[in-house]
N, C-alpha and C positions, 0 to 999 in steps of 0.2 A: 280721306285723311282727317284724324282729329283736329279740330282747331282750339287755339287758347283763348283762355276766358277774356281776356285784352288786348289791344292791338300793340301788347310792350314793344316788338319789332320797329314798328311804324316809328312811336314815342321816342324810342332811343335813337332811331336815326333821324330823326326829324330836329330834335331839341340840340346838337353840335351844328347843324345846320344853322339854326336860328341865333344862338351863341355865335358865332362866327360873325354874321353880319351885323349885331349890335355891338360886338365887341372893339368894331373899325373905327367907331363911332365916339367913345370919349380919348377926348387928348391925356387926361390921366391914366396912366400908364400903372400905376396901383388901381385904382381904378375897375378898368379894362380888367386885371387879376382877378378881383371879386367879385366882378360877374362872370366871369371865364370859371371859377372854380366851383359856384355854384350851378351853371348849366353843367361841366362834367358831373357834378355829385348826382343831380338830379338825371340825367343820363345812367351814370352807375347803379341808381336806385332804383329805375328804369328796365336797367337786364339782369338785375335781383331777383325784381320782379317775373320777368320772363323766366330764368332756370325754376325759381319755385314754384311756378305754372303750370312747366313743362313737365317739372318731375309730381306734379300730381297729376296729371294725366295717366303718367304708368305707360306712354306710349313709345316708340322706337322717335318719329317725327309727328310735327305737328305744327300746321301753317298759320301765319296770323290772322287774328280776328278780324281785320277789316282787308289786309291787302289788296289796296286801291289799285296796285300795278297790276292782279290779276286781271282787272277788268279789260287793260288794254291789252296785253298778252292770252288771255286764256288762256292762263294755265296757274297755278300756286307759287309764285315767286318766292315771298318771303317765307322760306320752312326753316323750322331748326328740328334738327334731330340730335340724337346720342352724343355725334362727334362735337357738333358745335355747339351746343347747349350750354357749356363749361366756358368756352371760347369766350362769349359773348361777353357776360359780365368781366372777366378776367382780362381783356383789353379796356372795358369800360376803368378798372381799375387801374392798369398803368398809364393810363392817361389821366384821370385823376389825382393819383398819387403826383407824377410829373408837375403837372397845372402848380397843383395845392404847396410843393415843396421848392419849385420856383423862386428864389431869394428878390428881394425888390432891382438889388444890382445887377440882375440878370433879364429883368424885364423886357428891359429895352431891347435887347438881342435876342431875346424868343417870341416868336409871334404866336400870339395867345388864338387871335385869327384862323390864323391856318394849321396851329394845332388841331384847334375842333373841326376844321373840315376833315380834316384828316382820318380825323375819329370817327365824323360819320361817313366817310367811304368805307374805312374799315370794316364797322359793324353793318353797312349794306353789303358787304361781301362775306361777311361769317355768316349770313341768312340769306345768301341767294343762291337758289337754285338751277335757274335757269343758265345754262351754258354759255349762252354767247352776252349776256348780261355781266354774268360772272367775269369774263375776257377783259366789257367793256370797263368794269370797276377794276379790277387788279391794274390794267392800265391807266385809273384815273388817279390813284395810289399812288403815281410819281410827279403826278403835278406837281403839289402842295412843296414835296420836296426841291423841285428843279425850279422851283421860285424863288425860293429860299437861297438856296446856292446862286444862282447866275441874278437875283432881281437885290435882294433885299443885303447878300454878303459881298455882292461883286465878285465872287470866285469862279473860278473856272470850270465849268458842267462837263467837262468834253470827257471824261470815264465814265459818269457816271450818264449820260444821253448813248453815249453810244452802248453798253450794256442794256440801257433800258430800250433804246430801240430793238435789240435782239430779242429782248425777253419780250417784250409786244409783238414784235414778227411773226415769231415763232410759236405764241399761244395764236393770236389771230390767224394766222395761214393754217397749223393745225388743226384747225379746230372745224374752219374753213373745209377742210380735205376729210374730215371724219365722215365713213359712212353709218346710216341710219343705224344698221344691223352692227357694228361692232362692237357694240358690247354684248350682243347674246353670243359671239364668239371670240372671250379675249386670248384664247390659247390657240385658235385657229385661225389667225388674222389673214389678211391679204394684205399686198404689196400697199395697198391705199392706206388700211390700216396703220400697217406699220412707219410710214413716213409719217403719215399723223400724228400717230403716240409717241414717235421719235423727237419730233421739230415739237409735242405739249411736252416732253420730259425735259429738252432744252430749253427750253423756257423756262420751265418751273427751277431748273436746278440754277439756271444765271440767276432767278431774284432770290432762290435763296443762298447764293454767293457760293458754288461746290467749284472746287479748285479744277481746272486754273484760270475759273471764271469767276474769281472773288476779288480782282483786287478793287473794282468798284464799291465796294464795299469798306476796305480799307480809307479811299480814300477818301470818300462818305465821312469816317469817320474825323479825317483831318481838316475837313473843310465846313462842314456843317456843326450848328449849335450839339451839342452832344445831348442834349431832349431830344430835337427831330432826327439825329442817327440811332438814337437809341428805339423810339418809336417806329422808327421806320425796318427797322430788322426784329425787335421783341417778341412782338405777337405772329411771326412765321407766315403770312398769310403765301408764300412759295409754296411750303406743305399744305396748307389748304387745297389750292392748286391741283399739287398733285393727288390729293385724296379723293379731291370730287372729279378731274377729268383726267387723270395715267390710270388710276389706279383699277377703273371701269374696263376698260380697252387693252392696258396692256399686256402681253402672257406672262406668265411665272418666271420665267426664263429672263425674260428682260427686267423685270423688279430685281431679281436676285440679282444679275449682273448693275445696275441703280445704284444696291446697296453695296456692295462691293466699292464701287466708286466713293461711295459716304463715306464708307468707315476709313476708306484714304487719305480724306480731307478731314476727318477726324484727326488723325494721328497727325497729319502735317499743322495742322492747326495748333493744337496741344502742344506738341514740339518748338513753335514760332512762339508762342504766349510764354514759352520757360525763356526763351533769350530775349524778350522785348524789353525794350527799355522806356517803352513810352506809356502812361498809363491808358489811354483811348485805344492805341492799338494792342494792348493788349486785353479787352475790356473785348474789343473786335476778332480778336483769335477766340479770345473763350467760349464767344457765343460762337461763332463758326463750329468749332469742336464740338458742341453741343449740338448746336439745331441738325449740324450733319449725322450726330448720333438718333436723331431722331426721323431723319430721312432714311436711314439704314434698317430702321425697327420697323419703320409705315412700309417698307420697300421688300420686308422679308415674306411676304404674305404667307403669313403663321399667324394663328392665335395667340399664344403667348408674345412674341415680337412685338406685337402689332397693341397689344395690353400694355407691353411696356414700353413701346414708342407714345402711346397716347397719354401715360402717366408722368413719363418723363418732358409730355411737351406744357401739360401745366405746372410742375415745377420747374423747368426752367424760366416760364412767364415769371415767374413768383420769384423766385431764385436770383435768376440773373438779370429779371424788373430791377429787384433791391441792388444789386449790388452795381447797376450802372445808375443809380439814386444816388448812391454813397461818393461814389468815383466824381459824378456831374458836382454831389457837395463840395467834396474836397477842391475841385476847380473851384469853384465860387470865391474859395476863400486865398488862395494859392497861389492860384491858374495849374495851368498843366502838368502834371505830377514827371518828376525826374525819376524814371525804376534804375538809375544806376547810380544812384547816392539812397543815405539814408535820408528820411526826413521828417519823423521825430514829433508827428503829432497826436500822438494818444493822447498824453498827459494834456493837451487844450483841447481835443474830441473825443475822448473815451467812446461814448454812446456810437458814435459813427465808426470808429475803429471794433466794437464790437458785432454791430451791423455787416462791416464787412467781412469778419471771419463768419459768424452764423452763415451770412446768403452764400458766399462762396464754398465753403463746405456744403450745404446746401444743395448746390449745384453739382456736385460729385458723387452725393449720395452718403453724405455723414449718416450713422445709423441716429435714429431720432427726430431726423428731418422728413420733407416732404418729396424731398429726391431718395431715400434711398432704395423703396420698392421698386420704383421706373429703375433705377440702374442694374437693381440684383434681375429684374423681369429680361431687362434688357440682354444681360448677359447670358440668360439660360436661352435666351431666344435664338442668339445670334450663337452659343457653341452649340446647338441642336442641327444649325447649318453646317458648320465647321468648325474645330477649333481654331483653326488660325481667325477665326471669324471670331468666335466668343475672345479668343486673346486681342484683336486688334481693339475690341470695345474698352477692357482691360488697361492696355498701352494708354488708349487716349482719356480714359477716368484718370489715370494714375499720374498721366503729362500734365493735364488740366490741373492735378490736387499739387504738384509741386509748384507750378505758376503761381497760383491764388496763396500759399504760402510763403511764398518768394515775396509778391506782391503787399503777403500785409506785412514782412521786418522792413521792404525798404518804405514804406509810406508813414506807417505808424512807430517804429521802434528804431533804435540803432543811436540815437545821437538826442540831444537836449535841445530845444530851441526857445528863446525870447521872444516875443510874440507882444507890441503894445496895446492889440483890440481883442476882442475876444473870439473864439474860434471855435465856439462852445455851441451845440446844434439848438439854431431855433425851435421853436415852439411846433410851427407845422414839418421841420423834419424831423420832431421828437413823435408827431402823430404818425408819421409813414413810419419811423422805427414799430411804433407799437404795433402797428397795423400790418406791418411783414411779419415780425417776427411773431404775432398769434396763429399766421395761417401758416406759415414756413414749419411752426413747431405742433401745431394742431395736424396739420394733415399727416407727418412725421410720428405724432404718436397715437394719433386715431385712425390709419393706413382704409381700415376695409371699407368705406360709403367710396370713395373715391375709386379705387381700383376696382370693388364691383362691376360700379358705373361703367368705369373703363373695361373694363373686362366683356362685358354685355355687349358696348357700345364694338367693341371688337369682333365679338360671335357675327354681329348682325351685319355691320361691313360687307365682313367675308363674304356671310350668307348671300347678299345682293350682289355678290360679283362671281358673275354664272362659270362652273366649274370646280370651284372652290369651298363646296358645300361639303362634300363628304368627304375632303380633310379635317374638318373641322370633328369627324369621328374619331380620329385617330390623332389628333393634337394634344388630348391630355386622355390618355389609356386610365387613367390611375381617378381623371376625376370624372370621367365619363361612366367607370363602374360605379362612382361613389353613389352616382346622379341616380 
C-alpha cells in the first residue's frame, strides 16, 4: 500500500487532542477562543495537507507515514482512501468554521474543550480502518456529547443514552458475530452473516437518526448547544459506518431494501420541516431529509447512485455546515427563532439572511451550486431502480425547497423591526460567509474535479465488494462504449 509523504493523519488527530487539554486551562474564556481556533486552523491545514498528498499519489488508499498504531496492531490503521480523503479536511472545516464563528456571548456555553476532542475522535474514525477500532471510536463519539448534555447543561440524557446504547450494541455485538469469510460472500450470506449485517445496519441507521429511530436526534437538538448538535449529526460519520462495515457483507437485496427505508424517512422528514415551527427542529428535519438521501444513494449499490450519494454527501457538509452557521448566528443574537411569526431581520443582517438562501438552495440542488450534480446523479440513480424510487427523491428535494423557503420569509422578511444594538454579522461570521459561499459556488460551477473523484471513488468501492464487479459493465452502456 502506498504511503504519504507526512504523517498528516497522525498531525491532525493529534493537534485537537493537545488543543483540548490546554484549552481547560486559561480562566479567560476569550482566551480559551484563540487558542481553540488556532489549534482547529492548524488541524484544517493539517488535512489540506493530507488530500493534496493523497491526490498526488494517483493512488485508490494510502496509509500514513508513520502510524505508530500499526506497530501494535500489525496491520495499517490509519489509511485514507477515495471515500474519505475529501471527508477528512471537510470535517476539519466545519469545526473550524464553528470554533472561529463562535460570538464571545456564547463562549461560556460551548465548550471549546470538548469541541476539539470531538474533532479528534472524529478525524480518528474518517482514517481508521481497522474494524473493531472503528466500533471502538464511533462509540467514543458520544462521549464528548453525553457530557455536555447530563454534566455541564444539567439536562436530561435518557433519549439520547438509550439510542446510543442501541447503536453501540448493535455495532459491537455485530461486528462480534461477523464471520472471517463474509465478505468474499456478500450475496451468499449465512444465517451468522446475516444477523450480523442486520444488528451493523441497525446501528448504523439509529446514529444516523432513520425513522422511527430519530427522534434522539430531535431532541439533541432541543437540549444541547446547537454547535455540539450540529457537529454531532454534520459530517455523517453513521454513513461512514455503513460504507466501511454493511456495505462489504451485506447482499444487494438487503442495501435495496436500506434504501428503500431512507428515502421514507426522507420524505417524512421534508414533510415535518414544511410544518415546524421551530428553527432547530427544523434545521434537524432538513438534515434528516438529506443525509437519509444520501443513505439511499450509498444503499442503492449502483454506480451512478453510489456517485451521487458521495457528491451529494460533501455538499451537504458544505451546504447544510453553512446554513446551521447562520441559524446558531441568528440564536446569538435573538435566541430561538419563532417559524410562526414573521421576524424581520434582513434589513439589520442582510449578509446572513443572504447566506441562508445561497446554503439552503444549495442544499436542494440550486443549478449553480455545489448540490446540484449530487441531486440530478442522485435522481437518475434512484429512477434506474424505480420510478416511484427516482419520484420519492423528487418529493423530498421539493419538501425540503419549500421548507428552507418558508423558513427564510418568516426569519428574515414580513414585518420591520427596531433593534437598539447592532445585529449586523461580525467580522469572523463575514469570514465563514466568504468562505462558504467560494466553495458552495466554486464546486457549483467547476462540477467535474469533484465528481470525477467521486465517480472513480465510486467504481472502486464497488469493485472491492466481491460480486459486484461486472455490474459495473453494464452501469453506464453509453460511457463504457465511449471508454
Amino acid at each position: 500500500m502506498p504511503e504519504l509523504h507526512l504523517p498528516w493523519l497522525e498531525i491532525a488527530i493529534l493537534l485537537p487532542v493537545v488543543g483540548s487539554l490546554i484549552v481547560r486551562f486559561p480562566k479567560d474564556r476569550d482566551k480559551a477562543r484563540r487558542i481553540s481556533v488556532g489549534f482547529a486552523l492548524v488541524t484544517f491545514l493539517a488535512a489540506v495537507g493530507e488530500w493534496i498528498d493523497f491526490v498526488r499519489l494517483g493512488q485508490f488508499e494510502a496509509h500514513d507515514h508513520w502510524d505508530v498504531v500499526a506497530a501494535f496492531m500489525h496491520q495499517n490503521v490509519l489509511v485514507i482512501d477515495e471515500l474519505s480523503a475529501p471527508l477528512f479536511p471537510l470535517a476539519a472545516l466545519l469545526y473550524l468554521l464553528t470554533i472561529y464563528s463562535t460570538l464571545k456571548t456564547k463562549v461560556a456555553r460551548f465548550s471549546m474543550s470538548g469541541t476539539l476532542l470531538s474533532e479528534a475522535i472524529l478525524l480518528a474514525t474518517f482514517s481508521c480502518r481497522s474494524g473493531w477500532l472503528l466500533v471502538i471510536l464511533l462509540a467514543l463519539g458520544v462521549v464528548p456529547v453525553y457530557y455536555e448534555l447530563s454534566v455541564r447543561r444539567k439536562e436530561s440524557a435518557r433519549v439520547f443514552v438509550i439510542h446510543m446504547a442501541i447503536f453501540i450494541g448493535c455495532m459491537a455485538i455485530g461486528y462480534s458475530m461477523l464471520p472471517g469469510d463474509a465478505v468474499l460472500h456478500p450475496d451468499s450470506p449465512g444465517w451468522t452473516t446475516l444477523i450480523a449485517g442486520g444488528l451493523l445496519t441497525v446501528g448504523a441507521l439509529v446514529r444516523s437518526g432513520i425513522a422511527p429511530l430519530h427522534c434522539w436526534m430531535t431532541d439533541l437538538f432541543d437540549r444541547a448547544t446547537f454547535g455540539t448538535a450540529m457537529l454531532t449529526v454534520a459530517p455523517m460519520p453513521g454513513a461512514y459506518a455503513i460504507m466501511r462495515l454493511v456495505l462489504p457483507v451485506a447482499p444487494t437485496w438487503a442495501m435495496q431494501s436500506i434504501a428503500i427505508i431512507s428515502l421514507i424517512t426522507a420524505v417524512y422528514a421534508g414533510a415535518m420541516a414544511v410544518v415546524e415551527r421551530d428553527s432547530r427542529r427544523l434545521y434537524c428535519y432538513l438534515f434528516l431529509s438529506h443525509s437519509s438521501l444520501v443513505l439511499a444513494g450509498l444503499e442503492l449499490v449502483s454506480t451512478i447512485g453510489l456517485t451521487g450519494a458521495l457528491c451529494l454527501w460533501i455538499s451537504i457538509g458544505l451546504s447544510l455546515g453553512g446554513l446551521g452557521l447562520v441559524i446558531r448566528s441568528v440564536e446569538a443574537r435573538v435566541g430561538r427563532v419563532d417559524l410562526a411569526r414573521y421576524n424581520g431581520l434582513h434589513d439589520h443582517s442582510p449578509m446572513l439572511a443572504g447566506l441562508f438562501l445561497l446554503t439552503g438552495l444549495a442544499s436542494i440542488g440550486f443549478p449553480g451550486t455545489v448540490g446540484f450534480v449530487g441531486i440530478e446523479l442522485m435522481v437518475e440513480g434512484a429512477a434506474a431502480v424505480s420510478p416511484i424510487v427516482g419520484g420519492a427523491v423528487v418529493i423530498a428535494t421539493a419538501l425540503c425547497g419549500i421548507a428552507i423557503v418558508r423558513a427564510y420569509f418568516r426569519i428574515f422578511t414580513g414585518t420591520s423591526i427596531t433593534c437598539p444594538i447592532s445585529l449586523a454579522a461580525k467580522p469572523s461570521e463575514r469570514i465563514a460567509v466568504f468562505v462558504l459561499t467560494l466553495l458552495i459556488l466554486g464546486g457549483g460551477l467547476f462540477p467535474q474535479p469533484g465528481v470525477a473523484s467521486r465517480h472513480h471513488a465510486a467504481q472502486q468501492l464497488l469493485l472491492r465488494r466481491p460480486g459486484e464487479s461486472h455490474d459495473l459493465n453494464h452501469a453506464h452502456p453509453t460511457e463504457h462504449k465511449s471508454k
